[in-house]
PDB file of N, CA, C and O in Angstrom:
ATOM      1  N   UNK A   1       0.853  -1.169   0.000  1.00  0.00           N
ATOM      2  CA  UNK A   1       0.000   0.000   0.000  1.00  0.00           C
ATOM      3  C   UNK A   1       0.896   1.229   0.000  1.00  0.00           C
ATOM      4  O   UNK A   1       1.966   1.288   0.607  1.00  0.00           O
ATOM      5  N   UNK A   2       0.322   2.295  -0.799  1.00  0.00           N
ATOM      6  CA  UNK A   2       1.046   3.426  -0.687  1.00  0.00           C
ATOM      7  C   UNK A   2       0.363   4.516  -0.445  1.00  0.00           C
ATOM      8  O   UNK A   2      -0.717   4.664  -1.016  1.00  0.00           O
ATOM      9  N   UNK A   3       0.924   5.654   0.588  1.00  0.00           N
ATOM     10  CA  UNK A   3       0.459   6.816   0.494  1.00  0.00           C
ATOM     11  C   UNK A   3       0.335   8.149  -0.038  1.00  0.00           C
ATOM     12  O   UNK A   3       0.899   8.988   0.666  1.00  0.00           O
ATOM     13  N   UNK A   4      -0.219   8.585  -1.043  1.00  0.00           N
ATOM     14  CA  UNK A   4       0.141   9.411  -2.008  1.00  0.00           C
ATOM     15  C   UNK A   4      -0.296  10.219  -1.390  1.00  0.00           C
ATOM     16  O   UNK A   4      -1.142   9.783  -0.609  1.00  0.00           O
ATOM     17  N   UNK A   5      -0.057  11.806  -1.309  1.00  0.00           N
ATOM     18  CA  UNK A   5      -0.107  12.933  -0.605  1.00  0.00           C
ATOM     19  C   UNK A   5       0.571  14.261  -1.427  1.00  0.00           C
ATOM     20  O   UNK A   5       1.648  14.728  -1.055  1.00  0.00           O
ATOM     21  N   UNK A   6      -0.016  14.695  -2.332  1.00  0.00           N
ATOM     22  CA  UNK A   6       0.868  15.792  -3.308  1.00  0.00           C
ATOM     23  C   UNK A   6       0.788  17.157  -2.505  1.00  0.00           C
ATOM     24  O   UNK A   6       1.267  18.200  -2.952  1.00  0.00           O
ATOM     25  N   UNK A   7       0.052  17.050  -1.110  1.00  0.00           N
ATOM     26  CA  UNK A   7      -0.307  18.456  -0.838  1.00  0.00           C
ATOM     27  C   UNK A   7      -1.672  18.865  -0.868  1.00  0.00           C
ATOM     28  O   UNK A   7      -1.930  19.792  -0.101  1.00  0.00           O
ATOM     29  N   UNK A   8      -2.905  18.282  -1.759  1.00  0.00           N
ATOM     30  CA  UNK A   8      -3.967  18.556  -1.889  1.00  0.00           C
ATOM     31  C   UNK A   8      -5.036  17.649  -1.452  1.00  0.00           C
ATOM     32  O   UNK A   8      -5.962  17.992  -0.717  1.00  0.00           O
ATOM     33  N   UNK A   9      -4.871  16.530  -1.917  1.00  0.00           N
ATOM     34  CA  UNK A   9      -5.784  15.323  -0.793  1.00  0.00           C
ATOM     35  C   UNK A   9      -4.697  14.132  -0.503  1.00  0.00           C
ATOM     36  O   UNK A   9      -3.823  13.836  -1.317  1.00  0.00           O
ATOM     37  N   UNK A  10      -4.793  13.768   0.215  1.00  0.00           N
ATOM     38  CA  UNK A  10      -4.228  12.597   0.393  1.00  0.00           C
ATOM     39  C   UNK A  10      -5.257  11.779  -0.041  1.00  0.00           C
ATOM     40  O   UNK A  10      -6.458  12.028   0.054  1.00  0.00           O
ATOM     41  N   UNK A  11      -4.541  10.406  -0.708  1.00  0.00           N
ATOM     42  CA  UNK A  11      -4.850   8.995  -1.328  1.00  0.00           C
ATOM     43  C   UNK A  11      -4.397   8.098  -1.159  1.00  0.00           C
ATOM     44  O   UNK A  11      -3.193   8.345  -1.087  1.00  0.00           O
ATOM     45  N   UNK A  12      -4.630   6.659  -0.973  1.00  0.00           N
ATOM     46  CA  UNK A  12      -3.725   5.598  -0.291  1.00  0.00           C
ATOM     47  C   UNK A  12      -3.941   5.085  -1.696  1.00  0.00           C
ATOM     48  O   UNK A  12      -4.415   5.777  -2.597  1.00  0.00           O
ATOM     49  N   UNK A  13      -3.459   3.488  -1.859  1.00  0.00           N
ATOM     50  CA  UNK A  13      -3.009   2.840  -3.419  1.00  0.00           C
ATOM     51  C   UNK A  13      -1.686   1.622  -3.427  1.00  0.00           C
ATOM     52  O   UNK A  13      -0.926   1.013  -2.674  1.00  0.00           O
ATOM     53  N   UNK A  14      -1.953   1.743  -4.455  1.00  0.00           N
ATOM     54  CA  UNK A  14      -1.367   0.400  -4.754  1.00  0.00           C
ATOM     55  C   UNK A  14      -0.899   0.294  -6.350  1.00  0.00           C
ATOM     56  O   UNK A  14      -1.744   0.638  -7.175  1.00  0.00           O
ATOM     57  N   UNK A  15       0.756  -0.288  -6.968  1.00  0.00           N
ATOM     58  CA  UNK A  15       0.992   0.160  -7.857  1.00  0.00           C
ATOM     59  C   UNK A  15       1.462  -0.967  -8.092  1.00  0.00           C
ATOM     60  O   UNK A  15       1.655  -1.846  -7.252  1.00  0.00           O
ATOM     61  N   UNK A  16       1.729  -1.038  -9.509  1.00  0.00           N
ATOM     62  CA  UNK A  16       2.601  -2.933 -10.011  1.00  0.00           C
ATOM     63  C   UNK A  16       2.308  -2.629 -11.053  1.00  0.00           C
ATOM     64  O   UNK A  16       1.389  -1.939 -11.494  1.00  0.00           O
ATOM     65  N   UNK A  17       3.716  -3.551 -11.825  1.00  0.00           N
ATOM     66  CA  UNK A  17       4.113  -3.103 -13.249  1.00  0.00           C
ATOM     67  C   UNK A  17       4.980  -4.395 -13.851  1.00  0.00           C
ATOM     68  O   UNK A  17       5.551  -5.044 -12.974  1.00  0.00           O
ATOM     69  N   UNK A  18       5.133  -4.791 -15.013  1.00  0.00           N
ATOM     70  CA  UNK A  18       5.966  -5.864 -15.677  1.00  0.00           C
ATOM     71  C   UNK A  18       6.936  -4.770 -17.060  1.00  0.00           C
ATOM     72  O   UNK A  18       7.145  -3.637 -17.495  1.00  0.00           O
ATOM     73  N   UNK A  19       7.222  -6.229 -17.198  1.00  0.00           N
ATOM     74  CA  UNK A  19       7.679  -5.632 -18.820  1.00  0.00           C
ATOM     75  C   UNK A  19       6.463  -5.138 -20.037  1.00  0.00           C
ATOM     76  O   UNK A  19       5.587  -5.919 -20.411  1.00  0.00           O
ATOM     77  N   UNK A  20       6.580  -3.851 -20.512  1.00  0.00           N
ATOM     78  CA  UNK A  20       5.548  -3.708 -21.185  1.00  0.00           C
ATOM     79  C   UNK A  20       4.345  -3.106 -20.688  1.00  0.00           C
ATOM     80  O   UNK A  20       3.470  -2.519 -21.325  1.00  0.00           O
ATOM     81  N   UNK A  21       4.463  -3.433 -18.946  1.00  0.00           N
ATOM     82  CA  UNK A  21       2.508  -2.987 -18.719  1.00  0.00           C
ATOM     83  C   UNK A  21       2.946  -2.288 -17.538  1.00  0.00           C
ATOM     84  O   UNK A  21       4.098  -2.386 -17.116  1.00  0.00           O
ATOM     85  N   UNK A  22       1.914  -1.477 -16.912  1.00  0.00           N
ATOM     86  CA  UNK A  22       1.888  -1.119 -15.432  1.00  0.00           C
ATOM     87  C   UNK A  22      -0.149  -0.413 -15.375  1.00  0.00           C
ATOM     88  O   UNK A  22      -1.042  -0.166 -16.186  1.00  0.00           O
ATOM     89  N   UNK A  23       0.124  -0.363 -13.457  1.00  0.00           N
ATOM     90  CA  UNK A  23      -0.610  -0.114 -12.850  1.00  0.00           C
ATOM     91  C   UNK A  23      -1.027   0.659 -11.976  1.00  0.00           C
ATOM     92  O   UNK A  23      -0.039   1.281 -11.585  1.00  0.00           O
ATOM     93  N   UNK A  24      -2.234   1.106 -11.242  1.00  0.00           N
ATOM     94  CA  UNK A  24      -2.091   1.923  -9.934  1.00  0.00           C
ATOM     95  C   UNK A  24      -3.718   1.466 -10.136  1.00  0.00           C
ATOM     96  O   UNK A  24      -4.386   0.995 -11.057  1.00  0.00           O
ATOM     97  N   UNK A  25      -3.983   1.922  -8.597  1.00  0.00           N
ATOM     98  CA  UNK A  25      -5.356   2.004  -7.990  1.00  0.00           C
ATOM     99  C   UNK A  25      -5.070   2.911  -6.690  1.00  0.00           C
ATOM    100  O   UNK A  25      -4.314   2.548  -5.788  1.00  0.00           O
ATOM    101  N   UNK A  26      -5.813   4.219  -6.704  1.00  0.00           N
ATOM    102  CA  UNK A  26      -6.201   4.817  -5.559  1.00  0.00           C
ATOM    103  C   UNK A  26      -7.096   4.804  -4.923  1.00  0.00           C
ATOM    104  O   UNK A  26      -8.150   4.491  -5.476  1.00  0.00           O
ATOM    105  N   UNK A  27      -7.112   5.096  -3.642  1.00  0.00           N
ATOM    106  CA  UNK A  27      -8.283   5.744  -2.952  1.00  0.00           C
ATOM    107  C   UNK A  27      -7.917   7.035  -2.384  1.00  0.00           C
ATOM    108  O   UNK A  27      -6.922   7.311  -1.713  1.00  0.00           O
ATOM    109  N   UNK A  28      -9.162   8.004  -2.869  1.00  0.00           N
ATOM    110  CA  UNK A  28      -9.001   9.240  -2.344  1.00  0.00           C
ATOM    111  C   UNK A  28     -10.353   9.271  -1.204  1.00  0.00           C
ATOM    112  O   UNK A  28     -11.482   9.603  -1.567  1.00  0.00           O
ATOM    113  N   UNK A  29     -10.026   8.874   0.189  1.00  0.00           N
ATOM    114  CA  UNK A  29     -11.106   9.067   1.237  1.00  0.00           C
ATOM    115  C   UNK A  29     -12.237  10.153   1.393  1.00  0.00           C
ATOM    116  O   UNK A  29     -13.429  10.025   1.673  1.00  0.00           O
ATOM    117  N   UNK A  30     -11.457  11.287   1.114  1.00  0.00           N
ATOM    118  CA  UNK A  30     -12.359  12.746   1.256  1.00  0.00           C
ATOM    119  C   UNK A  30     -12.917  12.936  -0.035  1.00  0.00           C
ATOM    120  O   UNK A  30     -13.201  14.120  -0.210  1.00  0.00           O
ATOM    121  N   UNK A  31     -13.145  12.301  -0.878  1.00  0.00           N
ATOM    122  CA  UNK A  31     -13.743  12.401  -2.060  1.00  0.00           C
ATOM    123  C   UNK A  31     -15.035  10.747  -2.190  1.00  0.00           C
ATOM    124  O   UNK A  31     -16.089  10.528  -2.788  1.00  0.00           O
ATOM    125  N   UNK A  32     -14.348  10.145  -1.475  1.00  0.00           N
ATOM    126  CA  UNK A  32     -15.163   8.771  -1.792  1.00  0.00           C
ATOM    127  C   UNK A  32     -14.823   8.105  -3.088  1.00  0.00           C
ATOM    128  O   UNK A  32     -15.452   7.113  -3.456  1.00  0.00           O
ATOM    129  N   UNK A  33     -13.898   8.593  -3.756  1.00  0.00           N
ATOM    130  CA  UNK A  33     -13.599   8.138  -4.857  1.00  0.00           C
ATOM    131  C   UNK A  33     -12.325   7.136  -4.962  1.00  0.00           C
ATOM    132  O   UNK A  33     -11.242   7.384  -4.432  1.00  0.00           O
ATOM    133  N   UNK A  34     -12.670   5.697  -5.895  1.00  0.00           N
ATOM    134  CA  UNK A  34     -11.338   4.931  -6.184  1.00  0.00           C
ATOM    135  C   UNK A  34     -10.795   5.483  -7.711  1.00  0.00           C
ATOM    136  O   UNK A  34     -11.547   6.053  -8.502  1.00  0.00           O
ATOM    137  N   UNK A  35      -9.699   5.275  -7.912  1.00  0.00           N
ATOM    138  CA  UNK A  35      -9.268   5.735  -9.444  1.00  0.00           C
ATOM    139  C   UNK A  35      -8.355   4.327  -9.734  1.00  0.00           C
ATOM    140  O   UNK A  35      -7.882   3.582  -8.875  1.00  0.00           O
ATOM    141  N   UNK A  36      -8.249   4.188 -11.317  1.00  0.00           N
ATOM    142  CA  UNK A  36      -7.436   3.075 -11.670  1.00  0.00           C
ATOM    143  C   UNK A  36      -7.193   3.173 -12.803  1.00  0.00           C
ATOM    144  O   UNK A  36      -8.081   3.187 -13.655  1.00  0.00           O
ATOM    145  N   UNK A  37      -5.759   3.274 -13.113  1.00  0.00           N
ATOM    146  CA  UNK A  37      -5.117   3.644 -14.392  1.00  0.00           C
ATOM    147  C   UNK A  37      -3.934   2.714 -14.544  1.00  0.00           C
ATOM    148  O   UNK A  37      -3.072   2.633 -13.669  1.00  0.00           O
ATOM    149  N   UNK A  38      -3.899   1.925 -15.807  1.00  0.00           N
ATOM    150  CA  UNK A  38      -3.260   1.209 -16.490  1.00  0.00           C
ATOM    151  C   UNK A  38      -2.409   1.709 -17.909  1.00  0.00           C
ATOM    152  O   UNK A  38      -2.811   2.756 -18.417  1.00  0.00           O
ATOM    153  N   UNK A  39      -1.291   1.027 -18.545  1.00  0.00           N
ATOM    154  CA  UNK A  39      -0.802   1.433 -19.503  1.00  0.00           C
ATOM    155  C   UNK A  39       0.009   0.429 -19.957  1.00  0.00           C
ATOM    156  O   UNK A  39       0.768  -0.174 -19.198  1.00  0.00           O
ATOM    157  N   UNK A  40      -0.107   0.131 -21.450  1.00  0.00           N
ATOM    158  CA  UNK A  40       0.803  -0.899 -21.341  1.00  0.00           C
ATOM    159  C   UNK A  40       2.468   0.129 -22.684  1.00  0.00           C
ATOM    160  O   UNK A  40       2.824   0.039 -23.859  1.00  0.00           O
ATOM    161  N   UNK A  41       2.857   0.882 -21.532  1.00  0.00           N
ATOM    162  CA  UNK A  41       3.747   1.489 -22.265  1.00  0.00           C
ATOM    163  C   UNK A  41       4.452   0.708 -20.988  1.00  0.00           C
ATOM    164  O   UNK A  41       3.963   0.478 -19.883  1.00  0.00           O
ATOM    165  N   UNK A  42       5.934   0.333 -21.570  1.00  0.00           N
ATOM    166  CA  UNK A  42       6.864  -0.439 -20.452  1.00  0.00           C
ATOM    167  C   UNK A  42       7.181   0.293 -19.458  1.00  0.00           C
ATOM    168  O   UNK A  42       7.471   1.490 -19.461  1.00  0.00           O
ATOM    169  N   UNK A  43       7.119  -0.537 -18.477  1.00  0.00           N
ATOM    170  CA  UNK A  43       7.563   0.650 -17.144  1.00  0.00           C
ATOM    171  C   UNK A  43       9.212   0.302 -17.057  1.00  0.00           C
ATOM    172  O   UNK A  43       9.789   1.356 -16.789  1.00  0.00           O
ATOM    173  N   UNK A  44       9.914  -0.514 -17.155  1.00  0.00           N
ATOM    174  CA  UNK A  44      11.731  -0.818 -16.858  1.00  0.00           C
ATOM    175  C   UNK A  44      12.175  -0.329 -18.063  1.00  0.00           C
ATOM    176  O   UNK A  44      12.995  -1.209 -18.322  1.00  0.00           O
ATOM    177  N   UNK A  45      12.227   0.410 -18.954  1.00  0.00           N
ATOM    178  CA  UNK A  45      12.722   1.007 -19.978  1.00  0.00           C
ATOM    179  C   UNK A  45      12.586   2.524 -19.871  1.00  0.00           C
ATOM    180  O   UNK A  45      11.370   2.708 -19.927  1.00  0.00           O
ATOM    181  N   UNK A  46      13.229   3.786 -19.739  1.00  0.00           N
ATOM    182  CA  UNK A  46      13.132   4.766 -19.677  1.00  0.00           C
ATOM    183  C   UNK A  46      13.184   5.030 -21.106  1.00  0.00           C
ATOM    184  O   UNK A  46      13.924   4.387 -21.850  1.00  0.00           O
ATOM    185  N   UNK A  47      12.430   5.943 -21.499  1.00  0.00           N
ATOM    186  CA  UNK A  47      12.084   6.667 -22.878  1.00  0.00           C
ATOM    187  C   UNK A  47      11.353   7.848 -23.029  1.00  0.00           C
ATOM    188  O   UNK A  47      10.672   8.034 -22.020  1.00  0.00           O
ATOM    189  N   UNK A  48      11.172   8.953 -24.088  1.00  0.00           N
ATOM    190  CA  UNK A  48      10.279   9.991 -24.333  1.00  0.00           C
ATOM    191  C   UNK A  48       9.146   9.192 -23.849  1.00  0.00           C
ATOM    192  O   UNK A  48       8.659   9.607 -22.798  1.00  0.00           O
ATOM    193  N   UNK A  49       8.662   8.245 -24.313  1.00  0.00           N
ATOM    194  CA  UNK A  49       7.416   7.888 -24.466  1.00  0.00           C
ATOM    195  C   UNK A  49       6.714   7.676 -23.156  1.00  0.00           C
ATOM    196  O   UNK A  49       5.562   8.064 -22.964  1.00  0.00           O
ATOM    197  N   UNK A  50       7.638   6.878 -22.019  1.00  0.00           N
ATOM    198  CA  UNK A  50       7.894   6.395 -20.865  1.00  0.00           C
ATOM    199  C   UNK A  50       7.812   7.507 -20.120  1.00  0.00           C
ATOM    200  O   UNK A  50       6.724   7.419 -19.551  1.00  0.00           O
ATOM    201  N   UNK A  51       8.540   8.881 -19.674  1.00  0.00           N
ATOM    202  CA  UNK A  51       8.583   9.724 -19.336  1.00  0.00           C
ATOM    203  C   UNK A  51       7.297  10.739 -19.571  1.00  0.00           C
ATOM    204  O   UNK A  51       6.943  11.465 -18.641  1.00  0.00           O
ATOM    205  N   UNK A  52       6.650  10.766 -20.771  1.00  0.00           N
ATOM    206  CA  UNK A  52       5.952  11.805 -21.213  1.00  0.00           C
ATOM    207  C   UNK A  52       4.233  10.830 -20.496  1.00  0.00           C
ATOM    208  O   UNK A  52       3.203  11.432 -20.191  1.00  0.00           O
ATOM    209  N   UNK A  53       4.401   9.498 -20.415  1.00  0.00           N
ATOM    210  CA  UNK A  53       2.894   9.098 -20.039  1.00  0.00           C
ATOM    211  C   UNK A  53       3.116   8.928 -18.920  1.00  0.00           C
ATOM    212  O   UNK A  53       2.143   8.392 -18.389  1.00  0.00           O
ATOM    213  N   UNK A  54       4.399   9.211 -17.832  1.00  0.00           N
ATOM    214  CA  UNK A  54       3.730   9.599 -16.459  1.00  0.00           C
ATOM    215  C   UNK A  54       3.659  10.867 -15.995  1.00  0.00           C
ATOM    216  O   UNK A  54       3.003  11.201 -15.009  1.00  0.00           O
ATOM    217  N   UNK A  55       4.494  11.785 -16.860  1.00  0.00           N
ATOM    218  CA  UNK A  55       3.576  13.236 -16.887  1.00  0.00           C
ATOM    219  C   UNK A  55       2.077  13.344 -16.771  1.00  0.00           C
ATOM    220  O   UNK A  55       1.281  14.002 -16.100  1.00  0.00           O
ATOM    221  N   UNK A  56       2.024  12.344 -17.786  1.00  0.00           N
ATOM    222  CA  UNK A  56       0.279  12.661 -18.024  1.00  0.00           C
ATOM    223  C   UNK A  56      -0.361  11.898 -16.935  1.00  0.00           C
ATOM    224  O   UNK A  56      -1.218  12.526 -16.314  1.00  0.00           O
ATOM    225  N   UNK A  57      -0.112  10.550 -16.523  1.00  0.00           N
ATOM    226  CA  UNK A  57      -0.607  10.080 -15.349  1.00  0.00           C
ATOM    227  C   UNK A  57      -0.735  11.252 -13.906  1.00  0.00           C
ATOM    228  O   UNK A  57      -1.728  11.365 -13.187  1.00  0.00           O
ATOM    229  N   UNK A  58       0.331  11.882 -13.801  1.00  0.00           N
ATOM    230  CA  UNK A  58       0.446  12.657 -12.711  1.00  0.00           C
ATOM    231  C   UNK A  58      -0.200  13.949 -13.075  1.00  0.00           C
ATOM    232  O   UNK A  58      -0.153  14.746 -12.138  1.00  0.00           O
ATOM    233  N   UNK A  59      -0.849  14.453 -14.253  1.00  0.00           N
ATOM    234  CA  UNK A  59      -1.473  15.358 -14.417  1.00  0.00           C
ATOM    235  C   UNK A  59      -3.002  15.329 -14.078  1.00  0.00           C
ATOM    236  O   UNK A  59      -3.846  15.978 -13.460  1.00  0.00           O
ATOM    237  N   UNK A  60      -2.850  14.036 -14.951  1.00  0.00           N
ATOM    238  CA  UNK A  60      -4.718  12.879 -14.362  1.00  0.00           C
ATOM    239  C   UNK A  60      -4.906  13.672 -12.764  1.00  0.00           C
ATOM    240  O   UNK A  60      -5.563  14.673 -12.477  1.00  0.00           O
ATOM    241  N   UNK A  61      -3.969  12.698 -11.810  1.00  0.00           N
ATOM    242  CA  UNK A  61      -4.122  12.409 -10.531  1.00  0.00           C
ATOM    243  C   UNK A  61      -4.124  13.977 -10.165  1.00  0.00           C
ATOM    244  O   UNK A  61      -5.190  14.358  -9.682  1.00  0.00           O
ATOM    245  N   UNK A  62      -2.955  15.118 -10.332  1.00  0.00           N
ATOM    246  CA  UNK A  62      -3.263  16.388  -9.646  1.00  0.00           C
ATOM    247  C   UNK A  62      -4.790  16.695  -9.846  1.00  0.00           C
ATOM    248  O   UNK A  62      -5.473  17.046  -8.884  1.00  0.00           O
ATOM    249  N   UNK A  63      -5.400  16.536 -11.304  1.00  0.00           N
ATOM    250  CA  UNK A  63      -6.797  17.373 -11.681  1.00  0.00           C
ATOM    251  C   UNK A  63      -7.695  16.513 -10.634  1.00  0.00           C
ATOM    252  O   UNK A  63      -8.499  17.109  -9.918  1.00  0.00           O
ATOM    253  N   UNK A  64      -7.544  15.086 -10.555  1.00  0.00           N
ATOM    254  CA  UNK A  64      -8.679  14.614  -9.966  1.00  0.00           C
ATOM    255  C   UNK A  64      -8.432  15.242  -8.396  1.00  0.00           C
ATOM    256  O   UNK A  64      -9.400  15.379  -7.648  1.00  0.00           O
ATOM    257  N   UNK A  65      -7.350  15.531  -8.057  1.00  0.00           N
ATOM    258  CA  UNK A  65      -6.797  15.024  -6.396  1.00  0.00           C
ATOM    259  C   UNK A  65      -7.468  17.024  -5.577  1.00  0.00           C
ATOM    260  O   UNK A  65      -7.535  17.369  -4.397  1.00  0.00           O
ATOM    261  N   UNK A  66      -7.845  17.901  -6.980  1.00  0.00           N
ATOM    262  CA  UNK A  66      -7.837  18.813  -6.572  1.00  0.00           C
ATOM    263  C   UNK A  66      -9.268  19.229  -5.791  1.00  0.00           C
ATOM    264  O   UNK A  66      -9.379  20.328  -5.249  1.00  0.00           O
TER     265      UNK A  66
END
């Protein structure tokens, strides 16, 4: 389990990833809301591509988390 906390809500979660794929599932308590986002861009390979879709993952999570 993990605790995600950017400053704006805290969310607890859970993350896992292979070659090729990855994962997350939150819970944001003060919202009542779970979130769950998948990708099968590789997570053990660093790349533009790799880099630029957890930008966007972490852009997801700020808009929802606000």
């Amino acid at each position: 389990m993990i605790y995600f906390d950017p400053g704006v809500l805290p969310a607890y979660g859970h993350g896992g990833g292979g070659i090729g794929a990855g994962c997350g599932s939150l819970y944001i308590p003060s919202q009542k809301v779970y979130v769950f986002m998948a990708t099968n861009i590789g997570c053990f390979i660093d790349s533009k591509l790799s880099t630029k879709t957890g930008e966007m993952r972490d852009a997801i999570l700020m808009t929802l988390l606000q």
